[in-house]
C-alpha positions as CSV (number, residue, x, y, z in Angstrom):
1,X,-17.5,6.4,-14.5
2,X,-15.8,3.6,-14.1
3,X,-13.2,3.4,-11.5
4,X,-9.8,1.4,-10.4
5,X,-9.1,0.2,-6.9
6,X,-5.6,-0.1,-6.2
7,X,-3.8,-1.8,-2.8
8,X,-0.8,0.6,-1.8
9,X,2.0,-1.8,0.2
10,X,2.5,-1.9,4.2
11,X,5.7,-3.5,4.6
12,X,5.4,-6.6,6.8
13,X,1.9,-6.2,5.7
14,X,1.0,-7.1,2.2
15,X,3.1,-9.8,0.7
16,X,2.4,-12.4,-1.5
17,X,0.5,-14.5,1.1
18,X,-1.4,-11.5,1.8
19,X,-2.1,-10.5,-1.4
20,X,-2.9,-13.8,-3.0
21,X,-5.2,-14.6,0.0
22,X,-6.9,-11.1,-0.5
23,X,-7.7,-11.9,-3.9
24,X,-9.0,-15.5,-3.2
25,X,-11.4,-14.3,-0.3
26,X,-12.7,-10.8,-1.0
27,X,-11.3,-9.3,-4.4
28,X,-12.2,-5.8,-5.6
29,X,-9.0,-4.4,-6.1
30,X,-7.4,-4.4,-9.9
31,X,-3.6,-3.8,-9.3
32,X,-1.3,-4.3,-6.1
33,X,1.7,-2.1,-5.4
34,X,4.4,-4.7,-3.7
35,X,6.4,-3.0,-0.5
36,X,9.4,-1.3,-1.8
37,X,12.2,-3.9,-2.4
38,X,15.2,-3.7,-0.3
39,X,19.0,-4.4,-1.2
40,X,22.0,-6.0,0.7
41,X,25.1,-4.7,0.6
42,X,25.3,-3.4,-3.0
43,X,22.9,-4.1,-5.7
44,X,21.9,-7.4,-4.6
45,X,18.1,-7.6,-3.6
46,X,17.5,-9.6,-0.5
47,X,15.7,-13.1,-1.0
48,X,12.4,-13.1,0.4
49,X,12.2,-9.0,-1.7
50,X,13.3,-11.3,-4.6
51,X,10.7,-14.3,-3.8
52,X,7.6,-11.8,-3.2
53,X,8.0,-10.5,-6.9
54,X,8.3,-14.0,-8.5
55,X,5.0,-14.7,-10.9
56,X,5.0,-18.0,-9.9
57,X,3.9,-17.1,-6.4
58,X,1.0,-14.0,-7.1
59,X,-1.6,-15.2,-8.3
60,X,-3.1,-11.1,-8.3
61,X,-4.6,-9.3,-11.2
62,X,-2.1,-6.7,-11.8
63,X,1.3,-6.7,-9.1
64,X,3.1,-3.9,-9.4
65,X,7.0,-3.4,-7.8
66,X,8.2,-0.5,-6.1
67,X,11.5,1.1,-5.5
68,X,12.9,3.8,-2.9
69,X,15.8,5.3,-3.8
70,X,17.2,8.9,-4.7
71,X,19.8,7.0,-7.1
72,X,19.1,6.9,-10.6
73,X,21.9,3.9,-10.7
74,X,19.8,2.1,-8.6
75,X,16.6,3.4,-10.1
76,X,17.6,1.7,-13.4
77,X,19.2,-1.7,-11.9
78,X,15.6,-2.3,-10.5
79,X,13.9,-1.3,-13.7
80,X,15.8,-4.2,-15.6
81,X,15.7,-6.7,-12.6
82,X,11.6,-6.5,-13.2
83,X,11.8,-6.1,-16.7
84,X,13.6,-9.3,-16.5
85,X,10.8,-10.8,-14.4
86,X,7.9,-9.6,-16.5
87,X,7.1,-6.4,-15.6
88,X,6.6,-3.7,-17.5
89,X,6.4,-1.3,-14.1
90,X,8.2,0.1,-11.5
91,X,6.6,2.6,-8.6
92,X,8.9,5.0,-7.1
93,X,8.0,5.7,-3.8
94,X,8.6,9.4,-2.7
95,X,5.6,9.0,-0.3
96,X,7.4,7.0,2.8
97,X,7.0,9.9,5.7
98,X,9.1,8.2,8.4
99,X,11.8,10.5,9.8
100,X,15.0,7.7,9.5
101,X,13.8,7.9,5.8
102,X,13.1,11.5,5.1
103,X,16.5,12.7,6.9
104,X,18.1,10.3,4.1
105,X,16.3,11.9,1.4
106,X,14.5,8.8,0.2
107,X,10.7,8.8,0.8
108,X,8.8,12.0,1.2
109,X,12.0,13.6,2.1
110,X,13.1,13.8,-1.5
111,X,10.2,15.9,-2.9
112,X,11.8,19.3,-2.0
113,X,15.0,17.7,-4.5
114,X,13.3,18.9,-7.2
115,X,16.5,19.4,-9.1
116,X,17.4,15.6,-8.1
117,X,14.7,14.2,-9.0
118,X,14.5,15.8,-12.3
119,X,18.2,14.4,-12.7
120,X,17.0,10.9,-11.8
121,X,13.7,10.9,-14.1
122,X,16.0,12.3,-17.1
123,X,18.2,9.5,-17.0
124,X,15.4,6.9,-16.5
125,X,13.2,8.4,-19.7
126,X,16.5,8.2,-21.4
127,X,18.0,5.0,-20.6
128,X,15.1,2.6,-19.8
129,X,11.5,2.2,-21.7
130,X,9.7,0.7,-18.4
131,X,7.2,2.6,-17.3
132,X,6.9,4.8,-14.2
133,X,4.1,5.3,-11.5
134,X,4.9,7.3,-8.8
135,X,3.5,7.4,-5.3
136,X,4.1,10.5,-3.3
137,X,2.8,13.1,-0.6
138,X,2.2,16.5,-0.3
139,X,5.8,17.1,1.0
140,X,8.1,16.4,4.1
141,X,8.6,20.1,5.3
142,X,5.2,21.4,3.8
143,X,2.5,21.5,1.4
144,X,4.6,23.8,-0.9
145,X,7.0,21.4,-2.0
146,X,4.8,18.9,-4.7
147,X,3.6,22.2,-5.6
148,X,7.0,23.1,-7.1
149,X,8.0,19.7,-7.6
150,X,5.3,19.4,-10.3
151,X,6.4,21.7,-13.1
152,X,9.5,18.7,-12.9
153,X,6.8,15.8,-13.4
154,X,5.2,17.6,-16.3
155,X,8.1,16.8,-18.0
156,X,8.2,13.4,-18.1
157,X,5.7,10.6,-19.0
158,X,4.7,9.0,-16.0
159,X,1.8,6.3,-15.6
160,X,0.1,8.1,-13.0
161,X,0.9,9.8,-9.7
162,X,-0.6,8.7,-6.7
163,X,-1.0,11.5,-3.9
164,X,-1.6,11.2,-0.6
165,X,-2.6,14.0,0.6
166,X,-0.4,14.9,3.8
167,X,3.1,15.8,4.3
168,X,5.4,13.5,5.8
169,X,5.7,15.0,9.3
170,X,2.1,14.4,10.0
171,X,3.0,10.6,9.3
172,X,-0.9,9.5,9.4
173,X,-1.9,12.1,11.8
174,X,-4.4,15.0,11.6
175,X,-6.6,15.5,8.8
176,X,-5.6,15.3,4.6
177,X,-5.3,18.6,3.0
178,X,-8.0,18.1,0.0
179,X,-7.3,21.8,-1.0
180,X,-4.2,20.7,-2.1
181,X,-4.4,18.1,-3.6
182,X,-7.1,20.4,-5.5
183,X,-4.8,22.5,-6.3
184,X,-2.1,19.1,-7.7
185,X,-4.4,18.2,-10.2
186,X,-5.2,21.5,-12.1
187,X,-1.7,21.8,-11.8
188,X,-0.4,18.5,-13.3
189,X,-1.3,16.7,-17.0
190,X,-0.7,13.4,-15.1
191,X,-3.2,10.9,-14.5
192,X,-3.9,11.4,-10.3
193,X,-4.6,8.4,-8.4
194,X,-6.4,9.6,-4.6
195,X,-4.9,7.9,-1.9
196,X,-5.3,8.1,2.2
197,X,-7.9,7.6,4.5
198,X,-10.6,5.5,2.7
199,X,-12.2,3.4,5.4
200,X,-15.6,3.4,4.4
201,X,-18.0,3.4,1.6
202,X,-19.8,6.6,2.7
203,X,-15.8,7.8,2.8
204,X,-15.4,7.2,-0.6
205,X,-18.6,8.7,-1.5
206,X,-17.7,12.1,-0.4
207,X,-14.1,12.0,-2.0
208,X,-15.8,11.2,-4.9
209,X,-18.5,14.1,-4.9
210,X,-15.1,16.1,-4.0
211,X,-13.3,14.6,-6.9
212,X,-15.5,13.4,-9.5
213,X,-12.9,13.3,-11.9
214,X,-10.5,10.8,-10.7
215,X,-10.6,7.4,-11.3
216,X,-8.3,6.0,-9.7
217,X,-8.1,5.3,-5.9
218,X,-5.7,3.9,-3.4
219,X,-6.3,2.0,-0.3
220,X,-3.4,1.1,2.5
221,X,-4.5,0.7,5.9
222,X,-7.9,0.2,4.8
223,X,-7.8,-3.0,3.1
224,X,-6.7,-4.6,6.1
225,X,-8.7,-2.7,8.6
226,X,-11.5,-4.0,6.3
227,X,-10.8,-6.8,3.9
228,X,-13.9,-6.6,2.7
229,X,-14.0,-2.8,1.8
230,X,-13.1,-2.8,-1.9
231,X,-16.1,-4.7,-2.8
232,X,-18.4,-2.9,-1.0
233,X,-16.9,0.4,-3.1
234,X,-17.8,-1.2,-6.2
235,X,-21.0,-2.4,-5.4
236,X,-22.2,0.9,-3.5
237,X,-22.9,-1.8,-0.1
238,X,-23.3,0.0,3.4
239,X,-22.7,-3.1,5.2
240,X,-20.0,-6.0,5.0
241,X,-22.1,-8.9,3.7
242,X,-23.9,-11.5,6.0
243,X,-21.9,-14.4,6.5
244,X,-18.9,-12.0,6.5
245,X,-17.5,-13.1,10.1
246,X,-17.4,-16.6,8.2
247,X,-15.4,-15.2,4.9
248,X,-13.1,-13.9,7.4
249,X,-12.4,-16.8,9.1
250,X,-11.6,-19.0,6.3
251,X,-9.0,-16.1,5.0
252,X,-7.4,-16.0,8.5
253,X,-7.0,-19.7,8.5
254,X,-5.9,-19.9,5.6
255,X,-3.1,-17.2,5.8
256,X,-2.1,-18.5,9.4
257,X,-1.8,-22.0,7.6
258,X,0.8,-20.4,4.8
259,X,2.1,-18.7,7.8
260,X,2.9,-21.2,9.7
261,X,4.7,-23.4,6.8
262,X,7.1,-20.0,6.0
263,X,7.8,-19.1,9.8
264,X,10.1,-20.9,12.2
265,X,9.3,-21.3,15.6
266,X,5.4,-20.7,17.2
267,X,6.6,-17.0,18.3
268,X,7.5,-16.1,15.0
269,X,4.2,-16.9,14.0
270,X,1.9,-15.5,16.7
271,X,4.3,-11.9,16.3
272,X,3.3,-12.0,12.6
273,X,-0.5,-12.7,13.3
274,X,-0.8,-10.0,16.3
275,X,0.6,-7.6,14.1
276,X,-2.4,-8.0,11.5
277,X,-5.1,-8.0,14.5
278,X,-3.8,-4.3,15.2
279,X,-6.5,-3.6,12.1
280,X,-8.4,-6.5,11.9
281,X,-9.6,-6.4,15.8
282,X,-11.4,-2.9,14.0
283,X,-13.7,-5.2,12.1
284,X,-15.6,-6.4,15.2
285,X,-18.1,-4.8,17.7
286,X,-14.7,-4.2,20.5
287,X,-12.2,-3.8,19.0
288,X,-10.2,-2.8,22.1
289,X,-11.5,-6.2,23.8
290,X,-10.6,-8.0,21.0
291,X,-7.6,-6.7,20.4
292,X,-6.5,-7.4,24.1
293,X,-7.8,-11.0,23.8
294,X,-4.9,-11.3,20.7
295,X,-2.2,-9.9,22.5
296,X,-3.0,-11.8,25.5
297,X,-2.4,-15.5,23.8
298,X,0.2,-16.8,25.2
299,X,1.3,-19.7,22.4
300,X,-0.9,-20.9,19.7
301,X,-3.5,-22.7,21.3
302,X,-4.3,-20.0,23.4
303,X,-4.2,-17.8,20.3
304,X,-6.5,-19.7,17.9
305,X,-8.8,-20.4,21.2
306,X,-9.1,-16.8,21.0
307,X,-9.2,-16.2,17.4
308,X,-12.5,-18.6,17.9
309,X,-14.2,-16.7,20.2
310,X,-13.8,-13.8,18.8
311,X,-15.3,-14.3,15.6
312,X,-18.1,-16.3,18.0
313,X,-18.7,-13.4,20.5
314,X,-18.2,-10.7,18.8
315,X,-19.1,-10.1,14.7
């Protein structure tokens, strides 16, 4: 069966210099979901939200914008904002599990609203024709509440629903409930997307035997953990390829380089790239020494002398 790869969003992750670089260097994935766009005061969408969505600067397959809200006003301001941009979908995110969210009832803390957002979807069906994806968890509270949020989503045409399978409070702690999100898809006639916790080929494999019916699957974390992980899905590879230490380099460059042109000042930059070597220090043979080589560099020099060695010493 043919399957889709999809890239869920990380905010302060997976922008367009992200994305477009991801493409250029390791590919594998057919659509990427854009972090959720954020608003000034009012509807006004803040500038660099505005600049990630432009087509003249993704260069990606398939980009698809997301909103979080729990206001269909605001739900159908975005959908014509991207209509007017060229796109013909909009992902609502009621998957975020951070508490400041939740408490808010945006995110994962909305899915227990089933009555809200049934009130939200009928005016969107009603008053907009763009159509809807919509990423989610199991819940905020508990694993009961997509359960009786989904006799709500039956109702309304939806592009698919991507599930990750925790509830918010766990954030990405313990282990994903795959009983439940048995249960979501012979209780649902959406099209399921899987989503969490695919960091491996032999990862995949198994959530495939589990699931042999779905399609389509979602990677976050693991995309930049392991760039080049998507590939290796659809080529059934064990192993990143030879000269992969090499690949990566050239993609690190290359998105320090666009980095470096967007940023002001050398601690802007180095804050940005130590971020991304969180995940991408788990690519080598220490991650914990390489890591600590990254967060010791003191300026730039220092950091790309240690970007050096570590590709050097330790692929």
């Amino acid at each position: 069966m043919k399957i889709k790869i999809h890239s869920t969003p990380l905010q302060g992750f997976t922008d367009f210099r992200f994305r477009n670089n991801f493409h250029r260097f390791f590919g594998g994935i057919d659509a990427y979901y854009a972090p959720y766009i954020r608003f000034q005061e009012g509807l006004q969408v803040k500038s660099s939200y505005h600049r990630d969505l432009l087509p003249e600067y993704n260069i990606v397959p398939e980009l698809i914008p997301q909103i979080m809200t729990n206001s269909a006003e605001e739900f159908l301001f975005t959908a014509k904002y991207v209509q007017e941009m060229g796109y013909k979908e909009l992902n609502w995110n009621l998957g975020c599990p951070y508490p400041m969210v939740a408490k808010r009832a945006l995110g994962s803390g909305l899915i227990k609203e089933k009555d809200r957002v049934d009130e939200i979807l009928k005016r969107i069906s009603s008053e907009s024709d763009i159509n809807i994806s919509i990423k989610l968890r199991l819940g905020y509270e508990n694993n009961r509440e997509i359960l009786d949020l989904l006799p709500v989503l039956n109702k309304y045409q939806t592009k698919n629903l991507i599930i990750h399978p925790r509830i918010g409070k766990q954030l990405y702690k313990g282990s994903v409930d795959l009983d439940t999100f048995r249960r979501c898809t012979e209780n649902t006639n959406h099209n399921i997307c899987f989503n969490g916790d695919i960091d491996s080929p032999e990862t995949f494999s198994k959530l495939q035997g589990e699931f042999p019916n779905i399609r389509e699957w979602a990677i976050g974390r693991g995309i930049i953990a392991n760039p080049f992980l998507p590939a290796m899905i659809r080529n059934s590879e064990s192993h990143k390829p030879e000269n992969w230490s090499e690949v990566f380099g050239r993609f690190h460059d290359e998105l320090f380089r666009e980095y470096e042109e967007s940023l002001s000042g050398s601690s802007h930059i180095l804050v940005k790239m130590k971020t991304y070597w969180e995940y991408f220090s788990l690519m080598f043979s220490n991650p914990h020494k390489v890591y600590k080589i990254i967060k010791k560099a003191g300026n730039i020099e220092k950091y790309k002398i240690g970007v050096s060695e570590i590709i050097q010493q330790y692929s």
